[in-house]
C-alpha positions in Angstrom: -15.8 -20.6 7.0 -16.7 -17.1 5.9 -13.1 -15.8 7.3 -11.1 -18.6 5.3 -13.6 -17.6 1.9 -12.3 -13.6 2.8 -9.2 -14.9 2.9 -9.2 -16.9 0.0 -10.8 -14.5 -2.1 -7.7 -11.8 -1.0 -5.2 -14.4 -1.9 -6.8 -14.6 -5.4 -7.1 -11.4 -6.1 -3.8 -10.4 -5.1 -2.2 -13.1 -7.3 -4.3 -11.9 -10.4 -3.5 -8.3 -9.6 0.2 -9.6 -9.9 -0.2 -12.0 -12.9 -1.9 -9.3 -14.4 1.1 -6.5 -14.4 3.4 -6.5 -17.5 7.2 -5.2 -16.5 8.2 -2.3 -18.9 11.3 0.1 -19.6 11.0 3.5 -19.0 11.1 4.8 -22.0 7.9 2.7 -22.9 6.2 4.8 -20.4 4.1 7.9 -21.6 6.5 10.8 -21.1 3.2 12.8 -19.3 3.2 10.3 -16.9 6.9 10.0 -16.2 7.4 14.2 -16.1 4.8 13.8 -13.5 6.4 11.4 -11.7 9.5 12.9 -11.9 8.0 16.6 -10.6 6.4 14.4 -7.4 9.1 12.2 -6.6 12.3 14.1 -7.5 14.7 11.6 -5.2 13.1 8.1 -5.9 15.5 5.5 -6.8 15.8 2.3 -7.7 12.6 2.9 -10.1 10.7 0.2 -11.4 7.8 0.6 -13.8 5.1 -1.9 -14.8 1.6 -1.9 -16.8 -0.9 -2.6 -14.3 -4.0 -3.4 -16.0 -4.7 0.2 -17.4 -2.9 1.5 -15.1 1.1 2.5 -15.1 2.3 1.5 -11.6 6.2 2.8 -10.5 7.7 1.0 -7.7 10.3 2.8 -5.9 12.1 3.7 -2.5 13.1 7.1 -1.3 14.6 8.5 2.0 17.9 7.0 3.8 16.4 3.8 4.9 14.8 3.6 2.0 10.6 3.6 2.3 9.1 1.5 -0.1 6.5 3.4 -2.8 4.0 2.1 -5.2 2.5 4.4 -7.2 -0.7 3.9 -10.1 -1.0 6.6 -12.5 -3.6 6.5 -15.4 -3.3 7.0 -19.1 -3.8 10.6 -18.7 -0.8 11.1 -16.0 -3.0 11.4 -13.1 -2.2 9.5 -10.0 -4.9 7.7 -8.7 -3.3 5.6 -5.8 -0.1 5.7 -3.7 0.9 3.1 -1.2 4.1 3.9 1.2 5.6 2.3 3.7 5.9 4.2 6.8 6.8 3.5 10.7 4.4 3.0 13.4 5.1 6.0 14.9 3.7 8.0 11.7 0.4 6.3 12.2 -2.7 9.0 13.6 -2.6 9.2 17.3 -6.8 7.8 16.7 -5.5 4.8 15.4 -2.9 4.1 17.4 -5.3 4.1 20.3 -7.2 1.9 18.5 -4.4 -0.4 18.7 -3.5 -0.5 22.2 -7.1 -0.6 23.1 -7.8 -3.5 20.9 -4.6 -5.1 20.1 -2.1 -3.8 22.9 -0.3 -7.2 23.0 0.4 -7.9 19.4 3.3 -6.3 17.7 2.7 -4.0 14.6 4.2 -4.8 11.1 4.6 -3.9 7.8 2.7 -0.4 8.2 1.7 1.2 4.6 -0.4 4.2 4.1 -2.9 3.7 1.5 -4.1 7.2 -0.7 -6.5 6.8 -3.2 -9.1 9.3 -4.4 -8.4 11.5 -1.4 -9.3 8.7 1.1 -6.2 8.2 3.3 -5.9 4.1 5.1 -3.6 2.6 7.1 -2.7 -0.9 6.5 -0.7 -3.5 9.1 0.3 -6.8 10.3 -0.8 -7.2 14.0 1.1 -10.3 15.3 0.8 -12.2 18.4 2.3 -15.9 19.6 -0.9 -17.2 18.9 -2.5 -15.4 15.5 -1.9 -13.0 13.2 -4.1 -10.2 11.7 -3.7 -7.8 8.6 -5.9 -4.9 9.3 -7.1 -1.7 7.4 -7.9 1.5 9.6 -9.2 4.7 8.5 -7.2 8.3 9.9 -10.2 8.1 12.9 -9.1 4.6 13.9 -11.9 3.1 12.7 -11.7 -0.7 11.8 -12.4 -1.3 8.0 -11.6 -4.5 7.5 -9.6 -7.5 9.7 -8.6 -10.7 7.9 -6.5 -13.3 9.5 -3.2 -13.9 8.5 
């Protein structure tokens, strides 16, 4: 009961987070914030920029393969959270670990690395035959949060 509430309560959040962001051109976009997006991200392409509450969120992708980015800055051009998508292998040796020790026979998935006010986490789909997990790790492989999937 409480893990299908969690769940439900994630579900609804995410959907208001994404009901709640307003598609917009660049040039709608304070030129403080785009400069600095510009000076950290020099090779994103395939930029897309929305109003996210009161927050400007940039998607984009960067790199050959091309590694997904979202990217919140506020009205003041400071970025305040960056998500990433990055490979398995770029995960801390402390949480993979954590992985094989506690999930060694589900595959990983859909790895992101989470900044946000300095605080680094790792988020990722751990899937087996029989059940799925999303999971949230810290950088010491520390469990912070497992919802089923």
């Amino acid at each position: 009961m409480k893990n299908t509430f969690l769940i439900g309560a994630f579900v609804l959040a995410l959907f208001a987070n994404t009901a709640m962001a307003q598609d917009l051109n660049k040039s709608q976009v304070p030129s403080v914030i785009v400069n600095n997006f510009q000076k950290s991200f020099p090779k994103a392409y395939d930029v897309e920029w929305e109003l996210d509450g009161e927050n400007y969120k940039v998607e984009f992708e960067t790199g050959l393969l091309g590694a997904d980015h979202d990217v919140w800055y506020n009205k003041t051009g400071a970025l305040v959270r960056h998500k990433e998508e990055i490979s398995k292998s770029d995960l801390p040796r402390k949480v993979l670990a954590k992985i094989s020790a506690d999930f060694g026979s589900y595959r990983v998935d859909d790895v992101k690395k989470i900044t946000e006010s300095g605080k680094v986490t790792y988020t990722l789909e751990l899937k087996s035959i029989s059940e799925d997990w999303k999971v949230a790790f810290d950088k010491e492989g520390t469990v912070l949060s497992k919802i089923a999937d």
